[in-house]
N, C-alpha and C positions, 0 to 999 in steps of 0.2 A: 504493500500500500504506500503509495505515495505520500510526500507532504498536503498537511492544508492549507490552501491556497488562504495568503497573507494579506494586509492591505499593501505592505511593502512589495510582496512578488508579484502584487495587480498592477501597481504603478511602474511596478519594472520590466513588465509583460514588453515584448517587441512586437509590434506590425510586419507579417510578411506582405510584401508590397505585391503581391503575385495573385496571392489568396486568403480566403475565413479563414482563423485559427478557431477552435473548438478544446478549452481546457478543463476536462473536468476537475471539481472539487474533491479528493480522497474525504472529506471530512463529511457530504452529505450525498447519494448515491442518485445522479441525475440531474444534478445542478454544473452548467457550467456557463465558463468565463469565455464569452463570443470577442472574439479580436477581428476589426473589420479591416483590410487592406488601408486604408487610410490612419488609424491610428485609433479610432472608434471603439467605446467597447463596451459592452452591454451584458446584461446575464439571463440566462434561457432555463427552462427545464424540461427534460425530456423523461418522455413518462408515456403509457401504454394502457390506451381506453375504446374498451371492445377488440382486445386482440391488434388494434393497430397502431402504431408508432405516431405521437404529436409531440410537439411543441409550445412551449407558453414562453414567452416573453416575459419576463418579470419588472426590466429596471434598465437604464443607464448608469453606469459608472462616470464621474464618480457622486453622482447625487444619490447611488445606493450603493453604498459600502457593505464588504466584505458581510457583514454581521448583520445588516437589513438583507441582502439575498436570501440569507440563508434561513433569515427567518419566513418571508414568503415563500423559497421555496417546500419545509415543512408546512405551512398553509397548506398550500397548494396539496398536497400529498396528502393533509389532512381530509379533504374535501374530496378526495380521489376515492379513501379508505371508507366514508362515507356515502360512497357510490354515485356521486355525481362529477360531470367532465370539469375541472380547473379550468380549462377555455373557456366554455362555454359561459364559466360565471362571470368570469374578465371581460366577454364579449359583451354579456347583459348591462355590465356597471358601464362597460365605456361608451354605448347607447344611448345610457342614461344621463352619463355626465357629456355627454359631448357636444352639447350647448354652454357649456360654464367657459369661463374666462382663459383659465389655463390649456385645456382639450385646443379651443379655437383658436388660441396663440400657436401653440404644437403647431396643427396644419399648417396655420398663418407661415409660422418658420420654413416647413418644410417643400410648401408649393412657391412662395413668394420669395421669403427674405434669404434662402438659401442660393439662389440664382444672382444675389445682389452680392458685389465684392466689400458693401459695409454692411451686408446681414447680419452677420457675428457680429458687428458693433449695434446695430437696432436690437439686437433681441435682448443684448445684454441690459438695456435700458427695460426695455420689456419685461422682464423676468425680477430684473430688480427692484420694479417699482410699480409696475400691472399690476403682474401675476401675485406679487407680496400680498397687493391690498385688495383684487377683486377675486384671486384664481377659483376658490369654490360658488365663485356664484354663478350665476346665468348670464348670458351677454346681453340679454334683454331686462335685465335687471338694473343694468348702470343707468341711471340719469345724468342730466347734464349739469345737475349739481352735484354729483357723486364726482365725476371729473373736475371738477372748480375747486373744489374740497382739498381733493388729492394734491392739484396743481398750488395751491395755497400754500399747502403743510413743508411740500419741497421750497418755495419760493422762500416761504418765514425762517426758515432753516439756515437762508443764509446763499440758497443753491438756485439763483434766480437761473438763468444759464441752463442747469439742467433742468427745473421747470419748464422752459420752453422746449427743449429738446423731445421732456415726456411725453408735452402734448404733439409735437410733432410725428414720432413711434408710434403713440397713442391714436391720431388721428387715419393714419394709413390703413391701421390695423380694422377700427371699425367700418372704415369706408372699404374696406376688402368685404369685411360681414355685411356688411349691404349689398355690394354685388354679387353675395353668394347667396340673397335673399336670408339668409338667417336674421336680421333685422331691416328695421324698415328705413330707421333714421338711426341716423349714428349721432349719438350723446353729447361728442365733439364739436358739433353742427353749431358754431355762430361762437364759439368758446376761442378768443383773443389768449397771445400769450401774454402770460401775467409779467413779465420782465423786459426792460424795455436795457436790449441791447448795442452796446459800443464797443466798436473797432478796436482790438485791442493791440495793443500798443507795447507793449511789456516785453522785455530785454533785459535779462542778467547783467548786471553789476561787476566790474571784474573782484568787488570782495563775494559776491553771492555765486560766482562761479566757482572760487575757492572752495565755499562751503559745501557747493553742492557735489563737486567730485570727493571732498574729505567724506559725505554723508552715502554718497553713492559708496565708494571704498566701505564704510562700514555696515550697510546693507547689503553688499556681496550678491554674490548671481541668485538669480536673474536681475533682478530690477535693476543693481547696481550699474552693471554693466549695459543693461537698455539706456540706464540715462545718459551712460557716458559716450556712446556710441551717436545717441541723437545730438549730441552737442559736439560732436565731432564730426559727423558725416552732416549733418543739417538735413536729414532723411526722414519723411512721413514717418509718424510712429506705426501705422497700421503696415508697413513697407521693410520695417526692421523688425518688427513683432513677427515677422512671415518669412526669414530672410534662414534660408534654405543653406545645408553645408555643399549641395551641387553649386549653388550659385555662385559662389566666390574661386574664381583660377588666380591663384596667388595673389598678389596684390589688386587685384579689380573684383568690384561686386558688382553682378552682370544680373540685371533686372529685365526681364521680359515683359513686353506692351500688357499683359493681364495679372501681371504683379503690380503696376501702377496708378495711380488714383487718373491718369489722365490716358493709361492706355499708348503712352509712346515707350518703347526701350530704351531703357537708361543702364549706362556702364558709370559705377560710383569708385574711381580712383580711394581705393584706402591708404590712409597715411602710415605712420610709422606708428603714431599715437593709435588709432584706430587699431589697427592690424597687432598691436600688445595688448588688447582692450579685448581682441577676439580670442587671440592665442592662449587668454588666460581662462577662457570657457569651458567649462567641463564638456567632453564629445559624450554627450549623453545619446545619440540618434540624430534625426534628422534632423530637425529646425537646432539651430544654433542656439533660441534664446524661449528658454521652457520649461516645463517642471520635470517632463519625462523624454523630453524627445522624441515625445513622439507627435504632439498639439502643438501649435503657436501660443505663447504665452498671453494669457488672458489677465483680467482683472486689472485695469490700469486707472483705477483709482484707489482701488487699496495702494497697490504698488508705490503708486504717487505718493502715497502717505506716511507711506514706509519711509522714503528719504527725504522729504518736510520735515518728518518727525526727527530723523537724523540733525538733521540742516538746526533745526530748532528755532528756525523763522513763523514770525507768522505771517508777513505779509504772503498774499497768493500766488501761484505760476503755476501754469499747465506744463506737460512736455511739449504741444504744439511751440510754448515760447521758447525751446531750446532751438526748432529749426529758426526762428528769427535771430536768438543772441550767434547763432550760428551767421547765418548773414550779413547782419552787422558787425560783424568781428569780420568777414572777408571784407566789408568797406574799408574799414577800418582800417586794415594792412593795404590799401590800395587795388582791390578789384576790381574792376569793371562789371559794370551791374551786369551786362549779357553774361560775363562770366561768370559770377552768383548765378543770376538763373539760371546756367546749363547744370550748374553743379547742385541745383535743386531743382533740376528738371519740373523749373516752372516755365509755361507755355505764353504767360501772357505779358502782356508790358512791353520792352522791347524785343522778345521772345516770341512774337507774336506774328500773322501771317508766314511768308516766305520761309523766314527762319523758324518755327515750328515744322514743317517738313523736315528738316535734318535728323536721324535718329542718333542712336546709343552714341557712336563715335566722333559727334559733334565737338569741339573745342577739348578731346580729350585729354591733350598734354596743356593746357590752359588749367583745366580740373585739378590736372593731378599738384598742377603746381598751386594752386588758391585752396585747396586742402589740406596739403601737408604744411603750408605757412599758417593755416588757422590751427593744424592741430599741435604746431613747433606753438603758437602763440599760447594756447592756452595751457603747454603744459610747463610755461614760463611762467604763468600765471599760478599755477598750483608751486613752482619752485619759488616762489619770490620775488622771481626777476621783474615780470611784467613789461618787456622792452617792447614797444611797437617797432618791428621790420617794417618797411615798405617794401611788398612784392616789387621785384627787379624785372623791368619789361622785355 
């Protein structure tokens, strides 16, 4: 008899990129650990009703650990020994619930926001803050003051910004249940966002750069290393969150038109500072910056908070403002703004028309050189020195 499958041996599980792995648990007989080609992984049970062989789906990992499987799967068994099908009653409940909030976001996710390259970013808003406050109810339940409510309590909080964002998630999702006739009018209908936002403007400090690589250093991988990376490459965070160990052939990180927020191919010259920043990554699997290596690193607001709380600031910053103090530290050394924009594969500005046609290998030794001088610069900046070079033309 084998071991029992652990939380730790679940999370260290690998994806064969080929095909399902299928692990059963020695610990309960018919339960096992589904590993999907992609990194995905769920838990099933297989069990024998009327002489023929099925299946029950129980759970995703890891929103059911090790110890909740195992408990539904003995459910399951129990209702089996009592001589009724375990599908069957899973099929009746999710019938039943499949008008409530969280059932409808499911689909929502997997016909809609799964096809979207910020799907993973919508749901997460979704599930954090939907599915929290309505998931057992009916979707014709929400009124238009149930969402004003909601929007309110995030706004008071301080989180005006993601208020708007909710109702933004928020509103796609019922106007999807409208056009799938499940409601008639979506709740959202004439609901303004409660936060009235401005252009943000906000650029690290060269003492709050200090702080933030000392804070990054003592939050350690993953996060550490994501924030040191964005302040260094000046890269979308959803682009480095995703950033694949095929991707990088030695010093270049080679981004494909459907890696990018804009869909053009971008080659990201890594510096010296960068390229130590990676080398000190544990090679856990695929994605470079993750918990298993096997997903892209999720949660980047916890994360965020992780190295604030380091930093010990309070004033606020996104990571989006790391790709700006990123920018204006290449002005700063004398860049030429086209040349920032190749090197953040921004499209528009002087980037724009004509010069948007050009791909990956656009102004690449231009690149290489207005990044390795931002990342000689700031890691002056963490030494003391703090000297402005002027890039040499």
């Amino acid at each position: 008899m084998g071991k029992a499958l652990t939380t730790v041996g679940v999370e260290a599980a690998k994806p064969d990129p080929s095909k399902r792995i299928e692990r059963p648990d020695p610990a309960l007989s018919g339960l096992y650990l589904i590993i999907q080609p992609s990194g995905a992984k769920s838990w099933a049970l297989r069990y024998r009703w009327r002489g023929k062989p099925k299946k029950l789906t129980l759970g995703r990992w890891p929103v059911m650990g090790v110890a909740e499987a195992r408990k539904a799967a003995t459910e399951a068994l129990g209702t089996l020994t009592e001589g009724t099908d375990p599908g069957a009653v899973k099929k009746a409940a999710e019938l039943a619930d499949r008008d409530n909030v969280a059932s409808l976001i499911e689909t929502f996710s997997a016909r809609h926001l799964s096809k979207l390259k910020s799907g993973d970013h919508a749901r997460q808003f979704l599930d954090r803050f939907v599915v929290a406050a309505w998931g057992d109810r009916k979707v014709g339940e929400i009124k238009r003051r149930d969402v004003i409510e909601l929007l309110d309590e995030i706004a008071d909080s301080g989180r005006g910004t993601t208020a708007n964002r909710v109702l933004a998630h928020t509103r796609k999702f019922f106007n999807w249940c409208v056009e799938r006739d499940v409601i008639e009018i979506a709740p959202t209908t004439g609901v303004k966002p409660p936060h009235r936002e401005q252009s943000r403007a906000r650029v690290l400090s060269d003492e709050e750069i200090k702080r933030f690589w000392k804070a990054c250093d003592a939050v350690g991988y993953p996060w550490g290393h994501l924030g040191k990376l964005l302040l260094l490459t000046g890269q979308r965070l959803g682009e480095l969150q995703g950033m694949t160990r095929d991707e990088i052939e030695g010093d270049l990180w080679r981004l494909e038109g459907d890696r990018t927020k804009n869909g053009r191919a971008h080659d990201v010259p890594l510096s010296e500072a960068a390229q130590a920043v990676l080398d000190d990554c544990p090679k856990l699997g695929t994605y470079v910056l993750s918990m298993s290596g096997a997903a892209p690193l999720k949660g980047n607001h916890r994360g965020r908070g992780y190295i604030a709380a380091a930093m010990g600031e309070a004033e606020h910053w996104t990571f989006h403002d790391l790709r700006r103090t990123a920018a204006t530290g290449m002005a700063r050394i004398g860049v030429p703004v086209r040349i920032t924009e190749a090197c953040l594969n921004h499209v528009s500005g002087t980037g724009g028309g004509i010069v948007a046609v050009y791909q990956r290998h656009d102004y690449l030794v231009e690149k290489r050189q207005a990044l390795e001088a931002w990342g000689r610069l700031v890691l002056d900046l963490i030494e003391g020195q703090g000297k402005v070079m002027q890039l040499q033309g």
